[in-house]
C-alpha positions as CSV (number, residue, x, y, z in Angstrom):
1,X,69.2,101.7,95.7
2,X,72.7,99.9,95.0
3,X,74.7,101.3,92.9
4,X,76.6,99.2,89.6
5,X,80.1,100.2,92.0
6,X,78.3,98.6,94.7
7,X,77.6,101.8,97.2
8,X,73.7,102.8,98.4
9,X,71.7,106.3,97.5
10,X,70.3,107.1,100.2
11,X,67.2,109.9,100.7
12,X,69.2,112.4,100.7
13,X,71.3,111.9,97.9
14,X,74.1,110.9,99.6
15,X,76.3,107.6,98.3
16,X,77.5,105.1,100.3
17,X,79.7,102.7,99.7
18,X,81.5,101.8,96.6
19,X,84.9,103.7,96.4
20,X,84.4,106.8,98.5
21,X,80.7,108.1,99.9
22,X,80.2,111.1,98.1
23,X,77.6,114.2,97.5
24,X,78.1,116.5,94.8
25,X,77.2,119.7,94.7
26,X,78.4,122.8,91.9
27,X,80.8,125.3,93.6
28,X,81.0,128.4,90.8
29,X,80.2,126.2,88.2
30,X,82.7,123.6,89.0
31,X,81.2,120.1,90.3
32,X,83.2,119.0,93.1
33,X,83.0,116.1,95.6
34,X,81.8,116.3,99.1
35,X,83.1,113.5,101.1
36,X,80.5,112.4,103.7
37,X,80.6,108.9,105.3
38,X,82.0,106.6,107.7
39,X,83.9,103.9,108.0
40,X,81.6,101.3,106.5
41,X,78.4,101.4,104.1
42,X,74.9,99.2,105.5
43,X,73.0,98.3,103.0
44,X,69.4,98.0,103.3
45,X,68.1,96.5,106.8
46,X,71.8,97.5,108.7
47,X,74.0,94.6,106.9
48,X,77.4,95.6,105.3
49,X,77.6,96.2,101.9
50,X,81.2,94.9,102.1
51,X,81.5,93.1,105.3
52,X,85.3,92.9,107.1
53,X,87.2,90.1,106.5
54,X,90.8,88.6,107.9
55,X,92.8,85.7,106.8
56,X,95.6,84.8,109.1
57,X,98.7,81.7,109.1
58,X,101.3,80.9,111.8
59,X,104.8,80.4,110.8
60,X,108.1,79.1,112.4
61,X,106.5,77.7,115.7
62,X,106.6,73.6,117.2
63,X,104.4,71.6,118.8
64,X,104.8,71.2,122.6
65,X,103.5,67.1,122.7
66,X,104.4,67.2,126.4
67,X,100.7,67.4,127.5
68,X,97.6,65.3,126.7
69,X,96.9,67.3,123.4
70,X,99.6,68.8,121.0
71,X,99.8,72.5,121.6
72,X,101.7,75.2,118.9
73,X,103.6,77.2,120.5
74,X,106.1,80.5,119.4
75,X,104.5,80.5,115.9
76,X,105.1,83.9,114.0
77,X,101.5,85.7,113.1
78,X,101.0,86.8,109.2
79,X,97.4,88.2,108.9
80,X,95.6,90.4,106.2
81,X,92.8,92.0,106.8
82,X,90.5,94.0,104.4
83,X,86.6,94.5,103.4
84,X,84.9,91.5,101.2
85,X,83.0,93.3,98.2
86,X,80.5,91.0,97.1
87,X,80.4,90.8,92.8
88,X,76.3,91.6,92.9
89,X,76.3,90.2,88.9
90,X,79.3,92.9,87.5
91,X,81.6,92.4,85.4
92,X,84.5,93.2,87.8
93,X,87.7,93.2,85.5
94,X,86.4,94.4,82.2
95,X,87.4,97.0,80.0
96,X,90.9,98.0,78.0
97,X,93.7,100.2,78.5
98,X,92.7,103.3,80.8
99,X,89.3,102.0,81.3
100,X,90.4,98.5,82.7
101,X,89.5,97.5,86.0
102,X,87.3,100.8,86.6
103,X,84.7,98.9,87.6
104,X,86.4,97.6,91.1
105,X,88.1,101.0,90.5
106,X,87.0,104.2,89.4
107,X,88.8,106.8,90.1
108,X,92.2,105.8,93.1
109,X,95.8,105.8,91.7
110,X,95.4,102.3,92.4
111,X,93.3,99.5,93.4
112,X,92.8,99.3,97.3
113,X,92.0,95.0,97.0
114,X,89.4,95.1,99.2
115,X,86.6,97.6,100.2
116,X,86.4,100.5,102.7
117,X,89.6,100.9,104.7
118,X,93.0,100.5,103.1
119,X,93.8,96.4,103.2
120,X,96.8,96.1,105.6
121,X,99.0,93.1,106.1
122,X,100.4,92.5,109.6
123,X,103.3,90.1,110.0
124,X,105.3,89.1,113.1
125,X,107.8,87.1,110.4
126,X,110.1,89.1,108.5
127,X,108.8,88.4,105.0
128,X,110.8,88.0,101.6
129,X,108.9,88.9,98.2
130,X,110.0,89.8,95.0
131,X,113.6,89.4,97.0
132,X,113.0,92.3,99.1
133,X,113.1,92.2,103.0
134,X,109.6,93.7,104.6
135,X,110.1,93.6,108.3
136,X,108.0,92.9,110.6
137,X,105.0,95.5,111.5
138,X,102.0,96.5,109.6
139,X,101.5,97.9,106.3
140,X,99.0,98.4,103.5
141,X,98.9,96.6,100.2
142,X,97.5,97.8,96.9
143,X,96.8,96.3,93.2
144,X,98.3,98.5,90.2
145,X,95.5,96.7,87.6
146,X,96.5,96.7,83.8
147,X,95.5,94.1,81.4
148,X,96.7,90.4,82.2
149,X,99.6,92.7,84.0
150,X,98.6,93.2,88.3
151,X,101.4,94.5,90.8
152,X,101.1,93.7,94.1
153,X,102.3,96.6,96.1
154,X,103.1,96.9,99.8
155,X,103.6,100.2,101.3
156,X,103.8,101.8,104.8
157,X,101.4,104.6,104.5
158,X,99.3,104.2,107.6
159,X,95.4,103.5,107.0
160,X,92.8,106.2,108.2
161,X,90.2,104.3,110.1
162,X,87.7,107.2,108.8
163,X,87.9,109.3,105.4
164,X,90.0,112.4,106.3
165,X,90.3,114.9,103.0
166,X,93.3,116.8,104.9
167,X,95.2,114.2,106.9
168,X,97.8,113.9,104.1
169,X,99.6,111.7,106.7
170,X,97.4,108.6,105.9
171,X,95.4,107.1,103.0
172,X,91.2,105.8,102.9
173,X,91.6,103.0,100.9
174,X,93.8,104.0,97.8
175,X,93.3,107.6,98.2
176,X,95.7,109.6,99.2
177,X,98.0,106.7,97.8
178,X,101.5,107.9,95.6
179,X,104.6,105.6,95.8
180,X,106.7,107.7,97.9
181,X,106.1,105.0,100.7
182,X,106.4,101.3,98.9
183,X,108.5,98.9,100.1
184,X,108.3,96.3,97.7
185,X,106.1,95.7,93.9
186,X,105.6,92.2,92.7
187,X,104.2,91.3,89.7
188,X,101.0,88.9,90.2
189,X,100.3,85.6,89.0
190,X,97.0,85.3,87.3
191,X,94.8,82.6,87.0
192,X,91.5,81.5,85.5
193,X,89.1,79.5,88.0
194,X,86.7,76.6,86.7
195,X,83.9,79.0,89.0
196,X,83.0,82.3,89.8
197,X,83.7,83.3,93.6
198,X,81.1,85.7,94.5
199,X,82.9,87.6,97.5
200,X,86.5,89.1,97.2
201,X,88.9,87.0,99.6
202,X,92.8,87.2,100.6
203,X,94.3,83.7,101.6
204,X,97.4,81.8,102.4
205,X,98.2,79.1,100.2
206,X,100.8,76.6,100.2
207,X,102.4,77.5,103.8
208,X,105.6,75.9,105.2
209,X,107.9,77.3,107.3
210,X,109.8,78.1,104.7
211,X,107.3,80.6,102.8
212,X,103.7,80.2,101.0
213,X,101.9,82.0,98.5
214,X,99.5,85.4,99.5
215,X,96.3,84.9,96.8
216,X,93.7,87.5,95.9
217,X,90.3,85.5,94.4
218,X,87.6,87.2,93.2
219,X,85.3,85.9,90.6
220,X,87.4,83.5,88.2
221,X,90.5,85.5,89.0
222,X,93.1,84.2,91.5
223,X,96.2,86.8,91.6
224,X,98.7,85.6,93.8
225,X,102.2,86.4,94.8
226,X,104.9,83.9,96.3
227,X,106.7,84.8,99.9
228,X,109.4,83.6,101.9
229,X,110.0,83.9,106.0
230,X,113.2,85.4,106.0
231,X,115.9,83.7,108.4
């Protein structure tokens, strides 16, 4: 059965998918979670609830047009990658004050932006937004959500591949999150789309060699965030 957050009950109880897998069970009287899972939900019949995704751009290289075909060469790799929830008819970013967003987030510190693992941006290019320098190297990239108000944060604390409880080390999608490790928080720019886009995505907008825009769309909401390619 799929849940309204988008995880499966299986026979025994357990849920997968949606923010964590969980089984609860009371301990003295106290309900308290059992994390149980791996790395990604299957819904019914093996396919991913919230299937992997990438979206990559080059930066900063040339074309070689010394051979029979054009061929870019020394271009700079900026890539996100992250799990696609799929809407499934909910009203994604509903709700008021506390309760806003809870639906694509129950319960993390903040919004992961994607589903199962933490999403992580890798760039090659050292990177310029909000007028702070991110080197290059990999990181992972959150969504503070208040109404008609989204930060974009990017962070170094390293992604578990799996749900560890005591790696403290490493965060599961957003938990385990606190700020102690961003690099840089950007406010978001948010638009309304004329349709509804049924499947989370990440993309590069805009590109030049001079910078671009990094957009979140899901349903009619495009968040996006400008970036430069530092010198």
């Amino acid at each position: 059965m799929v849940t309204s957050s988008g995880g499966v009950i299986g026979t025994t109880g357990i849920l997968l998918g949606g923010p964590i897998h969980m089984a609860v069970r009371p301990v003295i009287a106290t309900v308290v979670a059992a994390i149980a899972f791996g790395s990604m939900a299957l819904a019914q019949g093996g396919r991913p609830l919230s299937p992997a995704g990438s979206s990559a751009t080059q930066v900063g290289g040339k074309y070689d047009t010394s051979g029979a075909e054009p061929v870019y060469r020394n271009g700079k790799w900026i890539e996100i990658t992250y799990g696609r929830p799929i809407r499934r008819g909910r009203n994604l970013f509903g709700g008021s004050g506390a309760d806003y967003g809870k639906t694509v987030n129950p319960d993390a510190p903040v919004w992961r932006a994607g589903a199962n693992e933490s999403t992580q941006l890798k760039t090659e290019a050292p990177l310029v937004i909000n007028g702070k320098t991110i080197a290059p190297g990999t990181y992972t990239m959150f969504i503070d959500l208040k109404p008609n108000n989204w930060t974009l944060i990017v962070s170094t604390w390293p992604a578990q591949k799996d749900f560890n409880p005591d790696d403290k080390t490493a965060v599961f999608g957003a938990y385990g999150y606190t700020p102690a490790k961003d690099v840089v928080r950007a406010p978001m720019k948010l638009d309304v789309l004329p349709h509804s886009h049924d499947q989370l995505s990440w993309e590069f907008l805009d590109v030049t060699d001079a910078g671009g825009t990094i957009a979140l769309i899901w349903e009619k909401t495009m968040a996006s965030v400008a970036f430069k390619v530092a010198p």
